[in-house]
PAZAPA-4460 file (N, C-alpha, C; in steps of 0.05 Angstrom, whole numbers, plus 32768, in hexadecimal, padded with zeros to 4 digits):
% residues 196
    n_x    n_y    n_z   ca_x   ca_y   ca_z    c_x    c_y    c_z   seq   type   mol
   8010   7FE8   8000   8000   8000   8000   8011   8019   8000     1      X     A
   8022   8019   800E   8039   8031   800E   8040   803D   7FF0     2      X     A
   8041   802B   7FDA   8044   8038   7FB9   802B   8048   7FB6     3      X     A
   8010   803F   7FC0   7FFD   8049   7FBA   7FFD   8062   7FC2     4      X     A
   8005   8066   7FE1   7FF8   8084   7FED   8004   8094   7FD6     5      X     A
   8018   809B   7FC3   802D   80AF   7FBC   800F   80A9   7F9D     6      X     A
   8008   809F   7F9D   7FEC   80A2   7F8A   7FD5   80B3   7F9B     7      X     A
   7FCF   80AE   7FAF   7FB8   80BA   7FC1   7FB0   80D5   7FBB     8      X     A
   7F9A   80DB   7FAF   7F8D   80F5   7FB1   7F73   8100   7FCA     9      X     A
   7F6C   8114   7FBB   7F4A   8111   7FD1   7F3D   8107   7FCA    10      X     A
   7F36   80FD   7FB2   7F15   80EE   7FA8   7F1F   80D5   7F9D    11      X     A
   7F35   80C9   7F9B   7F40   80B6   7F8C   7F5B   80B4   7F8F    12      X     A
   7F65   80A1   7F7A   7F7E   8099   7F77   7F8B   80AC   7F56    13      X     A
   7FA2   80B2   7F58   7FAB   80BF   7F48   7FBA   80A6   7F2D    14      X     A
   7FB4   80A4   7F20   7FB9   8089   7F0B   7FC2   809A   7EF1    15      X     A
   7FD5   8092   7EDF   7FDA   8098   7EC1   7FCD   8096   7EB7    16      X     A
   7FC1   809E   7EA4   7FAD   809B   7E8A   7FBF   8084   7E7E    17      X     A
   7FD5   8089   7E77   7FE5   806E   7E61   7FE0   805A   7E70    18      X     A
   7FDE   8053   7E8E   7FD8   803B   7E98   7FC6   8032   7E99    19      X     A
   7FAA   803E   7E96   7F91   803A   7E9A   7F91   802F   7E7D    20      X     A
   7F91   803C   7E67   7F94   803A   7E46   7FA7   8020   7E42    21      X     A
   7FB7   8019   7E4D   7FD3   8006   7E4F   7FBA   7FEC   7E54    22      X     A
   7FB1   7FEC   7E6F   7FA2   7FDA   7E79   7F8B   7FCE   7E6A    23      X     A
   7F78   7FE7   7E57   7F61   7FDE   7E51   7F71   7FCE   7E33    24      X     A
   7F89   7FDF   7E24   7F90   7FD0   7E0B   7F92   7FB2   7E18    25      X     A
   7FA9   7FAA   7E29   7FB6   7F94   7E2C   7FA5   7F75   7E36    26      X     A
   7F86   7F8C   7E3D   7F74   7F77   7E3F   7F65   7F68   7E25    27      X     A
   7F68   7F81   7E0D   7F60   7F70   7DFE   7F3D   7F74   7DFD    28      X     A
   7F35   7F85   7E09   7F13   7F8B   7E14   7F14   7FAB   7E00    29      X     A
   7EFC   7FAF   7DFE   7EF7   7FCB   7DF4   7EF5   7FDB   7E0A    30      X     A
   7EF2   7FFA   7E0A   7EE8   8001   7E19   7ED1   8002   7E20    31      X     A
   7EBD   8004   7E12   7EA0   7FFD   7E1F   7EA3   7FE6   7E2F    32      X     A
   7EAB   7FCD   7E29   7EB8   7FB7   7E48   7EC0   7FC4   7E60    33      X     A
   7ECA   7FD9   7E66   7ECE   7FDC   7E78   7EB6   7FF5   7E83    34      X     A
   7EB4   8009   7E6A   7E94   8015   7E77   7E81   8013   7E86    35      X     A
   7E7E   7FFD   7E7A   7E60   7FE7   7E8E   7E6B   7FF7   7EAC    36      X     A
   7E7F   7FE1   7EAB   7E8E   7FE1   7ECC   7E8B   7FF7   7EE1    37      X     A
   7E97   800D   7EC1   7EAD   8029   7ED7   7E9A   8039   7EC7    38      X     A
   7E85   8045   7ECB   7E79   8056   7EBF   7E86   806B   7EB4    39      X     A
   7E9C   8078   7EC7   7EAB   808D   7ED2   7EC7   8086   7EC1    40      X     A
   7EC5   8076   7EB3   7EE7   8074   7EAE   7EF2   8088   7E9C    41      X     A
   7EE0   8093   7E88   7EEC   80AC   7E7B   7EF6   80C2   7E8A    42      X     A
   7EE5   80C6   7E9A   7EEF   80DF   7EA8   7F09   80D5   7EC3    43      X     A
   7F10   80C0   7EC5   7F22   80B8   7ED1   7F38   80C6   7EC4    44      X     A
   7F36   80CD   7EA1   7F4E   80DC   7E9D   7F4B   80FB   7EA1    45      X     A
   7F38   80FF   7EAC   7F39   811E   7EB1   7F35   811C   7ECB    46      X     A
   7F24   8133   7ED9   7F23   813E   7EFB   7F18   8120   7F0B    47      X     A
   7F06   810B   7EFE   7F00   80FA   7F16   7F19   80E1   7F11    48      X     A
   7F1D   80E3   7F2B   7F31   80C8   7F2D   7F22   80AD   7F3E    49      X     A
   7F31   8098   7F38   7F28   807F   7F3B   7F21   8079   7F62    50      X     A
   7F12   806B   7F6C   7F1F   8065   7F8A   7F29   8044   7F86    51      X     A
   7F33   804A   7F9F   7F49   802E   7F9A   7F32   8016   7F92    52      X     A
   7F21   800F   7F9F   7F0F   7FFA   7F92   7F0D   7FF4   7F79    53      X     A
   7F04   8011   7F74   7EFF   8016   7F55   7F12   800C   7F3D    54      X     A
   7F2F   800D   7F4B   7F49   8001   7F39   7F46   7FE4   7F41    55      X     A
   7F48   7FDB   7F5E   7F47   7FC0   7F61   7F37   7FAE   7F4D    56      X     A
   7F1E   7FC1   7F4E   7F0A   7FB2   7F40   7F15   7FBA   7F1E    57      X     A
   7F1D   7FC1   7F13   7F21   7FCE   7EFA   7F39   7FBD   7EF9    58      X     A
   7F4C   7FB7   7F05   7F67   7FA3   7EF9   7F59   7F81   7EF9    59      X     A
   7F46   7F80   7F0A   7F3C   7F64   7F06   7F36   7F69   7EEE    60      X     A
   7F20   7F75   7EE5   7F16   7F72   7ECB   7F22   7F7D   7EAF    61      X     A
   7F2F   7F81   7EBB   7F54   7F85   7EA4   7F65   7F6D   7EAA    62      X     A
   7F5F   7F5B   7EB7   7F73   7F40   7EBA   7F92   7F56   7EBB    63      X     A
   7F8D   7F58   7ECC   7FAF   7F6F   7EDA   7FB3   7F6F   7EEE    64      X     A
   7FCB   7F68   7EF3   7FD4   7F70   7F15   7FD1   7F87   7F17    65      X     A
   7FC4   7F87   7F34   7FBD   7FAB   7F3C   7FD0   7FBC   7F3A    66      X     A
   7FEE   7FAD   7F4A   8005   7FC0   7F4B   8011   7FCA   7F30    67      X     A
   8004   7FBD   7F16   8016   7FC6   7F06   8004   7FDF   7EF9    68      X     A
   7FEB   7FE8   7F08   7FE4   7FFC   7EF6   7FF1   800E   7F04    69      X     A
   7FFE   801B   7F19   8010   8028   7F26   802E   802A   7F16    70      X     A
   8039   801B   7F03   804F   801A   7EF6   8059   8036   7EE7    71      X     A
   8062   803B   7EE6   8073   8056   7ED4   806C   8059   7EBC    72      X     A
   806E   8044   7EAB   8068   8044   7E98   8058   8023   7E8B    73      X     A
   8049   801C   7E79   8043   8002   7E69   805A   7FF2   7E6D    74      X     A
   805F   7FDF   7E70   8072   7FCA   7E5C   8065   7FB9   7E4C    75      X     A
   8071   7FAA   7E37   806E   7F9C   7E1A   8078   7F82   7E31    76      X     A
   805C   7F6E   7E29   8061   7F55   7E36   8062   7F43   7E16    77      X     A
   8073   7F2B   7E1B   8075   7F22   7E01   806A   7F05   7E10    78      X     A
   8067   7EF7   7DFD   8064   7ED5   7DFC   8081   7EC7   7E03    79      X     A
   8081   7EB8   7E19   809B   7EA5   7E21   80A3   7E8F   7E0F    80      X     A
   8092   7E97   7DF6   809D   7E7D   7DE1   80A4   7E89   7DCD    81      X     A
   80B5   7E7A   7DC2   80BF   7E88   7DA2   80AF   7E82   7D87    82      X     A
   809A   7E76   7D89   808C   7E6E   7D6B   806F   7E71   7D7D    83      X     A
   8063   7E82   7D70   8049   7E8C   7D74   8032   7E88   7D57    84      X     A
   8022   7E71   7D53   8014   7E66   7D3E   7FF7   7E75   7D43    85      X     A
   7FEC   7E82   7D29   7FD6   7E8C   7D23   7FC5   7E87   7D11    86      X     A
   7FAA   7E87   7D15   7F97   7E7E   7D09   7FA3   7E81   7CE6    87      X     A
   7F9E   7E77   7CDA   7FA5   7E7B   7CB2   7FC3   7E8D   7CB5    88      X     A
   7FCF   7E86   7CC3   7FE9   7E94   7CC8   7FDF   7EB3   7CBD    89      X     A
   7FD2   7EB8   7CCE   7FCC   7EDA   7CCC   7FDC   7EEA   7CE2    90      X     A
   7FEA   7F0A   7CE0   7FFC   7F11   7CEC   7FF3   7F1F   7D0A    91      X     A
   8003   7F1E   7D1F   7FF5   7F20   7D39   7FFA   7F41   7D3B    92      X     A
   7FE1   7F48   7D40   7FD7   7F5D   7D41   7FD4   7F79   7D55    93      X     A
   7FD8   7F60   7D6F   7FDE   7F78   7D84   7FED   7F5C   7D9D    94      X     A
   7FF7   7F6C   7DB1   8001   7F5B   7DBB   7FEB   7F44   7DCC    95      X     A
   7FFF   7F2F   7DD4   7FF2   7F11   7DD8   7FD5   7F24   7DF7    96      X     A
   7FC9   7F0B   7DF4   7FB2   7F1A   7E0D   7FBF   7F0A   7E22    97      X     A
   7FB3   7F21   7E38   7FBF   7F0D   7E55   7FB6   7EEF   7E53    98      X     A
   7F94   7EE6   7E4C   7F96   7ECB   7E4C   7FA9   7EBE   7E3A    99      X     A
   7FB9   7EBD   7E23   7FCC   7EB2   7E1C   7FE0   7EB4   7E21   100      X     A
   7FE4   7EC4   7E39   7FFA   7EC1   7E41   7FFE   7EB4   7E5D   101      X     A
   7FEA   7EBC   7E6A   7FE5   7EAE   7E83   7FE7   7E87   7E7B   102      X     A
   7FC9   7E83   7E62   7FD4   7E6B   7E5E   7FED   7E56   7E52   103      X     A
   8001   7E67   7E46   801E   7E60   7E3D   802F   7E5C   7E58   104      X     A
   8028   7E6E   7E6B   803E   7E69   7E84   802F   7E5B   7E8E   105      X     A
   8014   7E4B   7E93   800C   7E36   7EA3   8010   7E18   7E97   106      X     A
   8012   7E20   7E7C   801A   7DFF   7E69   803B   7E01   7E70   107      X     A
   8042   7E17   7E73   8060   7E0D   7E72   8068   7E06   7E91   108      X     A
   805A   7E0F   7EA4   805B   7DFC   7EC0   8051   7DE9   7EC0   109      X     A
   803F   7DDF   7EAF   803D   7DC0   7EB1   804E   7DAD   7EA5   110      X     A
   805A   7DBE   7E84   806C   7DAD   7E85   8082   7DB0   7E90   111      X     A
   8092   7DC0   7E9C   80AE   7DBC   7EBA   80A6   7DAB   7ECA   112      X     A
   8083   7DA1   7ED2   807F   7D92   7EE3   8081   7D76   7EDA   113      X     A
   8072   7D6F   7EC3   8071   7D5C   7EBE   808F   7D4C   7EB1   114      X     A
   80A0   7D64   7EAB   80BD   7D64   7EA3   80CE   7D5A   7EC0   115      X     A
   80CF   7D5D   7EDC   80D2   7D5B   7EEB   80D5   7D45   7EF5   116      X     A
   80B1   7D3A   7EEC   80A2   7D20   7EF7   80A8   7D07   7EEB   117      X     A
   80AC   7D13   7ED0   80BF   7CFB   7EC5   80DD   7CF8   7EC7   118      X     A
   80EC   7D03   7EC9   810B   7D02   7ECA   8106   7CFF   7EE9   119      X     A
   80FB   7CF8   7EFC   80F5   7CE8   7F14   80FA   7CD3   7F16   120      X     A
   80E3   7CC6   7F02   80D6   7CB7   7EFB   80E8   7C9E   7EEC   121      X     A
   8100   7CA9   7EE6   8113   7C9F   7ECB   810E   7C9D   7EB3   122      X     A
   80F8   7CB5   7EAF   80F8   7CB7   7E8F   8113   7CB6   7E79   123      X     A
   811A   7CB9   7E68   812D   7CC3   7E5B   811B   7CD9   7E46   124      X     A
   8141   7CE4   7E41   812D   7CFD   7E27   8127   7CF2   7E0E   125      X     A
   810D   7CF7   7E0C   8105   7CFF   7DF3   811E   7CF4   7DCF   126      X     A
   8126   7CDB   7DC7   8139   7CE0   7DB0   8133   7CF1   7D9A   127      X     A
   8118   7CF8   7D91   8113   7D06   7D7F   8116   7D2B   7D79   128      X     A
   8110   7D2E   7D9A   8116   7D46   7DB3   812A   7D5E   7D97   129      X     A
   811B   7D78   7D88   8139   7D80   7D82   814F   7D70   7D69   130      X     A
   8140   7D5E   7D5A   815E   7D4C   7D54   8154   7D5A   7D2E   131      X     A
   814A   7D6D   7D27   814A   7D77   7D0D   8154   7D9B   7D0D   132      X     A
   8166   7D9F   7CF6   8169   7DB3   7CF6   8163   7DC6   7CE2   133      X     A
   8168   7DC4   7CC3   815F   7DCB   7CB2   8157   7DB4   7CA2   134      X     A
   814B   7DA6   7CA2   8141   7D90   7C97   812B   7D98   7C83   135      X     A
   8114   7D92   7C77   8105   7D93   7C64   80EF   7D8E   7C83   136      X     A
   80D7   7DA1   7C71   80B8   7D90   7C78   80B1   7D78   7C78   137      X     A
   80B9   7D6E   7C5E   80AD   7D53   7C53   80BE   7D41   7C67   138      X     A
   80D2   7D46   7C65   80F2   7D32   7C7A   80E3   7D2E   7C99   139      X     A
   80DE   7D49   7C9E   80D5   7D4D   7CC4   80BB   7D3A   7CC4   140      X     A
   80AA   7D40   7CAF   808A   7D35   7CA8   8083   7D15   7CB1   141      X     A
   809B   7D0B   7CA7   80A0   7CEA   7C9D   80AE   7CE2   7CBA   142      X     A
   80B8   7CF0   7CBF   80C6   7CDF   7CDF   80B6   7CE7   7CF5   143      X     A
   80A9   7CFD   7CF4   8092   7D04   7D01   807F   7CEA   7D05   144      X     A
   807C   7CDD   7CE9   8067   7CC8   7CE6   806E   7CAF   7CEF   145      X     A
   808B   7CAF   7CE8   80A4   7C91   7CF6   80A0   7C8D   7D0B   146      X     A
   80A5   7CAD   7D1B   80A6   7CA6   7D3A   8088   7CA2   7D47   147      X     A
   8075   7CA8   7D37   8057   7CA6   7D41   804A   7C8C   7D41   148      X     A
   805A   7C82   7D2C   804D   7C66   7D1C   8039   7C62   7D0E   149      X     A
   803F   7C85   7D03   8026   7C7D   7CEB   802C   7C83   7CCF   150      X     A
   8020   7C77   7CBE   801F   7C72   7C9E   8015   7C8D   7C9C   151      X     A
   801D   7C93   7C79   8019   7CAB   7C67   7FF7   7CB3   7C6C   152      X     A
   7FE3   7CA2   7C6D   7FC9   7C9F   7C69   7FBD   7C9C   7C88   153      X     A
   7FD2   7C9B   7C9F   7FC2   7C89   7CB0   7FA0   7C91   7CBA   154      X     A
   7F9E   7CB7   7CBB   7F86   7CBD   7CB7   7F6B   7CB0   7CAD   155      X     A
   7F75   7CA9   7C96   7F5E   7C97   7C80   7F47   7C86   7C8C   156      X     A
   7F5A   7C7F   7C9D   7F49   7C66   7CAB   7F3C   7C6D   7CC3   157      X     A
   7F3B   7C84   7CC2   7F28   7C8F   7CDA   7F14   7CA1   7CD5   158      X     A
   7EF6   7C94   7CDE   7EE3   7C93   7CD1   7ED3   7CB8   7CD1   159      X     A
   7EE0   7CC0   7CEB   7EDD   7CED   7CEC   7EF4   7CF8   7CF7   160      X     A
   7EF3   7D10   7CF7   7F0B   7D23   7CFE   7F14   7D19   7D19   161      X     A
   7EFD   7D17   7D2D   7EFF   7D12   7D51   7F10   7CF7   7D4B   162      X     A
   7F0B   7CE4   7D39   7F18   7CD1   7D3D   7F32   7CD4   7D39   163      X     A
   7F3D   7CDB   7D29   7F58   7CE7   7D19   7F65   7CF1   7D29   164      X     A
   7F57   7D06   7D32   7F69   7D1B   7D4C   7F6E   7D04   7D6A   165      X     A
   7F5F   7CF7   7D6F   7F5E   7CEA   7D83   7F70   7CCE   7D86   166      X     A
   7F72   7CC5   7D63   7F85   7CAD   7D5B   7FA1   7CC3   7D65   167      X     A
   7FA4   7CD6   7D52   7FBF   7CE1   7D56   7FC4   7CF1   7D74   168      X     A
   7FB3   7CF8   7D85   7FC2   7D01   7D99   7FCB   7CE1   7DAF   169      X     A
   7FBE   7CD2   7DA3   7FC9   7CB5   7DBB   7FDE   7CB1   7DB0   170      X     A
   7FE4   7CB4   7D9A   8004   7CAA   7D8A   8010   7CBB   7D8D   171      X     A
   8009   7CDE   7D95   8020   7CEC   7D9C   8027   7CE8   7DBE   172      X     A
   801A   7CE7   7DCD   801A   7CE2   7DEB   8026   7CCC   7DED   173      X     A
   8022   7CB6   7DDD   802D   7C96   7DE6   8050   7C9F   7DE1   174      X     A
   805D   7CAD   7DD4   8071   7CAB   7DCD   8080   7CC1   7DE0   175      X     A
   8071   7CCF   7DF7   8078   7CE3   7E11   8076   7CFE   7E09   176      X     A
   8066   7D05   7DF3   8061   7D1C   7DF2   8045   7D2E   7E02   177      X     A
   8048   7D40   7E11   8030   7D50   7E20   801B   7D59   7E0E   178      X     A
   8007   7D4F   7E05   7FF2   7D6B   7DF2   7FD8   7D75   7E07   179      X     A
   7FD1   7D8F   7E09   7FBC   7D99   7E17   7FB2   7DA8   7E02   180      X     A
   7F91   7DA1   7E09   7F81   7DA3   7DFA   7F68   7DBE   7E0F   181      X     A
   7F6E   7DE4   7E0E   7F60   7DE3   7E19   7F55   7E01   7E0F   182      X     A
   7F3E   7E09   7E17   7F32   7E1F   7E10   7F2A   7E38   7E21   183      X     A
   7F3B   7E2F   7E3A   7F37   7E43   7E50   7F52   7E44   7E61   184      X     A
   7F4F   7E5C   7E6B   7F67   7E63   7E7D   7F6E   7E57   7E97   185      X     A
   7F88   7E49   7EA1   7F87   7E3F   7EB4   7F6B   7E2E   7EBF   186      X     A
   7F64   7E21   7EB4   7F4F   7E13   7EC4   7F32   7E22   7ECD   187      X     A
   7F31   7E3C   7EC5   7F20   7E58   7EC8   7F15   7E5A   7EAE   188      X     A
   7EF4   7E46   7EB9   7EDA   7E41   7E9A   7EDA   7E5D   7EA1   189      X     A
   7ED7   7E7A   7EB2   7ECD   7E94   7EAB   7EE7   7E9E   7E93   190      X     A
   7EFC   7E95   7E92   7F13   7EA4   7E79   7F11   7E94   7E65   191      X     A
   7F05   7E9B   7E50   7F0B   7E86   7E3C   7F26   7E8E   7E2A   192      X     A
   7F2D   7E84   7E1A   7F49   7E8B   7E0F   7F38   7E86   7DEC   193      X     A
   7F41   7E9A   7DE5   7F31   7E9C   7DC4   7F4A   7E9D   7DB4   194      X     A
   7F43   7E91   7D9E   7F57   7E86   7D8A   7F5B   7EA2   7D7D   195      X     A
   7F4E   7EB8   7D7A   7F60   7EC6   7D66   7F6B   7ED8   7D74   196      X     A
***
């Protein structure tokens, strides 16, 4: 609370416009999303200022830590992975939303965990793990299928898509690979995580 008082006014809290603006972009929400809420939020950039509730409640619904609307300035949060795949490989448009990012750092603690649980366990690594470097599509395609144990066609023989997808994730899992299959944030049906 001590960062806060040096914000403290008489009717409110004294907040940046770029942070408030920082907050509502990085949510990914319009501002009418937050209107509903903060009736008052326009004039938060002029004479009426926020009361602390009013932000508490306003960083929840910005998926934001409270303390960071107090920050100096925005920072540029990036994705902790290096290959970021988009719908018809269309180009990414504004930065990742907190739920994609929240859910990248929760898949990647499961796999340290499950990474953990096996080298416990006496797993060994992975031989396939990493072992191509400039190789061809077609080259990666075919050993992809070696190591899976499946034929050029093996699809064919499965009678709908659910089946297909469901043949191939047991042949990717049987061979120690992790796949999660999910449409919401951390285990939170209120966040859903939307594909575009």
């Amino acid at each position: 609370m001590d960062g806060i008082r040096e914000h403290l006014i008489d009717n409110g809290i004294n907040i940046k416009n770029s942070m408030i603006k920082w907050a509502i972009d990085r949510s990914g929400k319009d501002q009418g999303f937050f209107t509903k809420s903060f009736p008052k939020l326009s004039l938060w950039e002029k004479d009426v200022k926020p009361t602390l509730k009013q932000l508490q409640d306003f960083s929840k619904k910005a998926t934001i830590p409270f303390g960071y609307l107090f920050l100096k300035k925005p920072f540029i949060e990036k994705l902790p992975v290096p290959d970021c795949r988009t719908v018809d490989d269309k180009p990414i448009m504004r930065s990742p939303s907190p739920e994609l990012i929240e859910t990248v750092c929760f898949m990647q603690r499961k796999q340290d965990w499950l990474r953990s649980y096996r080298i416990e366990n006496g797993s060994k690594p992975l031989d396939f793990a990493a072992s191509f470097s400039k190789s061809s599509d077609v080259e990666i395609a075919k050993n992809i299928r070696k190591t899976l144990g499946l034929d050029y066609s093996w699809s064919e023989n499965c009678g709908k898509w659910r089946e297909a997808l469901d043949k191939l994730n047991n042949k990717i899992e049987d061979v120690g690979i992790m796949l999660i299959f999910d449409g919401i944030v951390a285990n939170n049906t209120k966040r859903e995580l939307l594909v575009e």
